[in-house]
C-alpha positions in Angstrom: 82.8 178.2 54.9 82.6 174.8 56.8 84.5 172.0 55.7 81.4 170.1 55.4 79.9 172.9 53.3 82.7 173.0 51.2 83.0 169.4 50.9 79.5 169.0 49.8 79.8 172.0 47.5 83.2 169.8 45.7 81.0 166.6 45.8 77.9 168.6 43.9 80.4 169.9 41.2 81.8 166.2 40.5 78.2 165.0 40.6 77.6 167.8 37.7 81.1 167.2 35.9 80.4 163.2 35.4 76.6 164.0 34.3 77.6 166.2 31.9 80.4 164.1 30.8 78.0 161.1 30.8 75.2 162.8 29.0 77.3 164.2 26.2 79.0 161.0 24.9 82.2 162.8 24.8 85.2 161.7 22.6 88.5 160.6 24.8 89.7 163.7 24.8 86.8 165.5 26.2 86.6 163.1 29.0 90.4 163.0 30.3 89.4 167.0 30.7 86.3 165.9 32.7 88.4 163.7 34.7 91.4 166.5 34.9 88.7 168.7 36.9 87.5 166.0 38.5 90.7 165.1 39.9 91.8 169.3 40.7 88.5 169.7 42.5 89.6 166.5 44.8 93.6 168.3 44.6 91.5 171.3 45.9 90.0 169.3 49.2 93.2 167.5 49.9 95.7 170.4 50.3 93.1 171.9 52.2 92.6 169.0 54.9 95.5 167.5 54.9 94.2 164.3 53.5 97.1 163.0 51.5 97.4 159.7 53.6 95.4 157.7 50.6 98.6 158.1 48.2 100.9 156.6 51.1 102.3 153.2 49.8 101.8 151.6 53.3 98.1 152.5 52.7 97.8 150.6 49.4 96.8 147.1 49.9 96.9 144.1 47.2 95.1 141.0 46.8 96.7 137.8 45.1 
């Protein structure tokens, strides 16, 4: 599979995952698990491409 293929194939299951989630009305617990596969699907993509470089503290920029 391509990367782009696989990357679009990650992006449609978040799509469905927050739908669902939004549609439902779910209770706090129901939605941290939404957001737990939300965040394993993304876990998924990283390790595969390397992309970690978001979670580097030089990378993280504040406004005061």
């Amino acid at each position: 599979m391509h990367a782009v293929d696989h990357l679009e194939l990650i992006l449609n299951r978040v799509q469905f995952i927050a739908e669902i989630t939004l549609v439902a009305k779910c209770k706090q617990p129901e939605l941290q698990m939404a957001l737990t596969l939300i965040s394993e699907l993304a876990e998924i993509h990283n390790q595969n491409n390397g992309n970690h470089d978001i979670f580097k503290s030089d990378r993280i920029t504040t406004t005061r």
